[in-house]
C-alpha positions in Angstrom: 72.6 92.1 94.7 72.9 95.9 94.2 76.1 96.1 92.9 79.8 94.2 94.1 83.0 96.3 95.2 85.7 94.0 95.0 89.0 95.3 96.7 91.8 92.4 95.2 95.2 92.3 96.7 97.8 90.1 98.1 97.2 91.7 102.0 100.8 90.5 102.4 100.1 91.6 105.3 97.2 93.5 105.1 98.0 97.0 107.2 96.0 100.2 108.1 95.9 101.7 104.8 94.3 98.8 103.2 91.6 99.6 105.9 91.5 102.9 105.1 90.8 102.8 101.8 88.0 100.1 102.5 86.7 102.4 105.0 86.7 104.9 102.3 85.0 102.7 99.5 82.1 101.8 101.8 82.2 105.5 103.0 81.7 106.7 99.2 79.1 103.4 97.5 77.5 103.3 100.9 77.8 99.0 100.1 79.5 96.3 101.6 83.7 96.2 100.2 84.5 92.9 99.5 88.2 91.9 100.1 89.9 89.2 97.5 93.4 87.8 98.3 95.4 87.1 95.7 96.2 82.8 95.4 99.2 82.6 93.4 100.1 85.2 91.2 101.4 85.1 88.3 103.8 87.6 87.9 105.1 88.1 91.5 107.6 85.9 93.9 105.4 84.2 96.2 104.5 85.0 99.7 107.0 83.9 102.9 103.6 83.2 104.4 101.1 80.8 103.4 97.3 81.7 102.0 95.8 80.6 105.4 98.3 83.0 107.3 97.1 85.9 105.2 93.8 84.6 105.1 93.5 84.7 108.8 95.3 88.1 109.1 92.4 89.6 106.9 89.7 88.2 108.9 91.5 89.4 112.1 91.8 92.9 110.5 88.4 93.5 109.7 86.4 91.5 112.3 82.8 91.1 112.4 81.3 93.8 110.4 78.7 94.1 107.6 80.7 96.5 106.3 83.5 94.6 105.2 83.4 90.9 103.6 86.0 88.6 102.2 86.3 86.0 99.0 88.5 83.2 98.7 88.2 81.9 95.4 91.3 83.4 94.4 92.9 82.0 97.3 91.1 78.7 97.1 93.0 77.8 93.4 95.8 75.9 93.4 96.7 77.5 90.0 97.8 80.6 89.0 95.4 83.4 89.5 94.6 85.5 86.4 92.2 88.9 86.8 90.0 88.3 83.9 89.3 84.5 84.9 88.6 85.4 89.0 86.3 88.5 87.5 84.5 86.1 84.3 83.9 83.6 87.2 82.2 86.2 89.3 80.2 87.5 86.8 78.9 84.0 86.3 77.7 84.3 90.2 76.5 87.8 90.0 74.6 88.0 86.3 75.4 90.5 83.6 72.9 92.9 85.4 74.7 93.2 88.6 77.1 96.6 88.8 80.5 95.2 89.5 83.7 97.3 90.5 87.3 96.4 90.6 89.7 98.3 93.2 93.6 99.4 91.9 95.8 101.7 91.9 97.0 104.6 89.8 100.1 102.2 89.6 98.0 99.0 88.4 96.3 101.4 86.3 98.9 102.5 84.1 100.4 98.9 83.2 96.6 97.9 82.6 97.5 96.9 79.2 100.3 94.4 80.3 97.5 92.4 82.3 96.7 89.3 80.5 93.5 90.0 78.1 92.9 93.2 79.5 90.3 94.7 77.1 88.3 92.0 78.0 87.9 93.3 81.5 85.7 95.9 80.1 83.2 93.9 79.6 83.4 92.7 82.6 83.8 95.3 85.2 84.0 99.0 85.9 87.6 100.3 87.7 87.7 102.4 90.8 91.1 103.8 90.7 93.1 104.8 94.0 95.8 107.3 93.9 99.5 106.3 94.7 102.2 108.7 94.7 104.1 109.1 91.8 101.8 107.6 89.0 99.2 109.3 87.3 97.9 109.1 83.8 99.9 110.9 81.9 102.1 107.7 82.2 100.3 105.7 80.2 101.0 104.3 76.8 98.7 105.8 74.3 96.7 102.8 73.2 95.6 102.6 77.4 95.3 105.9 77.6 92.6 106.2 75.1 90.5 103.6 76.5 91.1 105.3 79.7 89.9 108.6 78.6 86.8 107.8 76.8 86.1 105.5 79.4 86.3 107.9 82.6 84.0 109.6 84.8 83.7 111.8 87.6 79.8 112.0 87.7 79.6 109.1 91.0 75.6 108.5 90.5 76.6 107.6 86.9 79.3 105.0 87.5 77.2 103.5 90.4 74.8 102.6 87.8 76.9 101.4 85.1 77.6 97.2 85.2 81.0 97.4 83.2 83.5 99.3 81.7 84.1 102.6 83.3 86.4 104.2 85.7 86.2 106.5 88.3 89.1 108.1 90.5 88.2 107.9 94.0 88.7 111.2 95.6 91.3 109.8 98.5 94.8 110.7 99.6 95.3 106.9 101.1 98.4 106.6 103.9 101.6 105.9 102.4 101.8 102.6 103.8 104.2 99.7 102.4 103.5 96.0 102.8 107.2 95.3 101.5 108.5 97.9 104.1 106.5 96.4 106.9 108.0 93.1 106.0 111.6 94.5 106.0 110.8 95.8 109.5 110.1 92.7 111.0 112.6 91.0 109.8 115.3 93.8 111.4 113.1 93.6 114.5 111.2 96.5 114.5 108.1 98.0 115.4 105.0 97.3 113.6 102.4 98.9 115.4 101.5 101.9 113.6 101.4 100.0 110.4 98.8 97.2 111.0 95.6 96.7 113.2 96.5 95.1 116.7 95.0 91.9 116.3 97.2 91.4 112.8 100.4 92.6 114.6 99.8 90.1 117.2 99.1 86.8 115.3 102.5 87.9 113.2 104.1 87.9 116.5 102.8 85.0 118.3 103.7 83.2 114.8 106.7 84.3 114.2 106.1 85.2 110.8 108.0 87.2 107.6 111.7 86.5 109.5 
């Protein structure tokens, strides 16, 4: 394998900016993006819908496409899911060798250091950070933002090559699209459709789900 793009996420539901960025992923590494639900996470309330539900909703989202793939081993565990597990478990699959990146955003990176063992993820991936409005780096605490800094590159041919342990900002305004919001809006009865691919808005309808 040439290298792994993992784009993790609870896709609760997944919606058009998701795509976007995924679009823009393969766009830049010119390699297949790799979705990974969430399966329970730790830290957050769980979903109104089950893992199938959002399952499904991915795999109606991105269709049939070598562009796009999805991995349920998160999803799979009936425990809850911690990054530095899913990612030493990968790296198992993968080999030491094999370049592997991890998709978050600028609001993921700056609580980096709360994530459980998360200087071990160094070793075990490389970070391609997404903008979202209102965090940057400046907001981080100091012992993060050193790692982050030594750490960082903007040279693309660089971090392709490297297995583990560096970050690069992907040069991407994503839409400002809410999953929260778009699960508010259903439940008042609005309109979804500019929010999420048809398909998705459909089986959310036809299963009357997130009321």
């Amino acid at each position: 394998m040439k290298e792994c793009i993992l784009f993790g996420g609870t896709f609760d539901p997944i919606h058009n900016g998701h795509m976007a960025i995924a679009a823009k992923l393969h766009e830049v590494f010119n390699h297949q993006v790799t979705f990974l639900p969430t399966g329970i996470p730790p830290y957050k309330p769980p979903s109104q819908v089950l893992p199938i539900e959002r399952l499904t909703m991915l795999q109606l989202a991105i269709g049939y496409t070598d562009k796009f793939a999805i991995d349920t081993l998160e999803i799979e565990q009936d425990t809850f899911c911690y990054t530095y597990k899913t990612l030493s478990l990968i790296r198992q699959q993968i080999g030491i060798a094999t370049p592997l990146f991890f998709v978050i955003g600028s609001d993921s990176l700056i609580t980096l250091n709360t994530w459980d063992n998360w200087q071990s993820l160094f070793n075990l991936t490389n970070f391609i950070i997404v903008h979202r409005t209102g965090y940057n780096s400046n907001n981080m605490p100091l012992e993060l933002r050193h790692e982050f800094y030594q750490r960082v590159t903007s040279n693309l041919s660089e971090f392709k090559k490297s297995t583990s342990g560096k970050f690069y900002l992907l040069d991407f305004n994503p839409m400002n699209i809410s999953s929260t919001k778009i699960r508010l809006d259903i439940k008042h009865n609005l309109a979804i459709k500019k929010y999420v691919p048809l398909k998705v808005q459909q089986y959310i309808l036809e299963h009357n789900l997130y009321h």
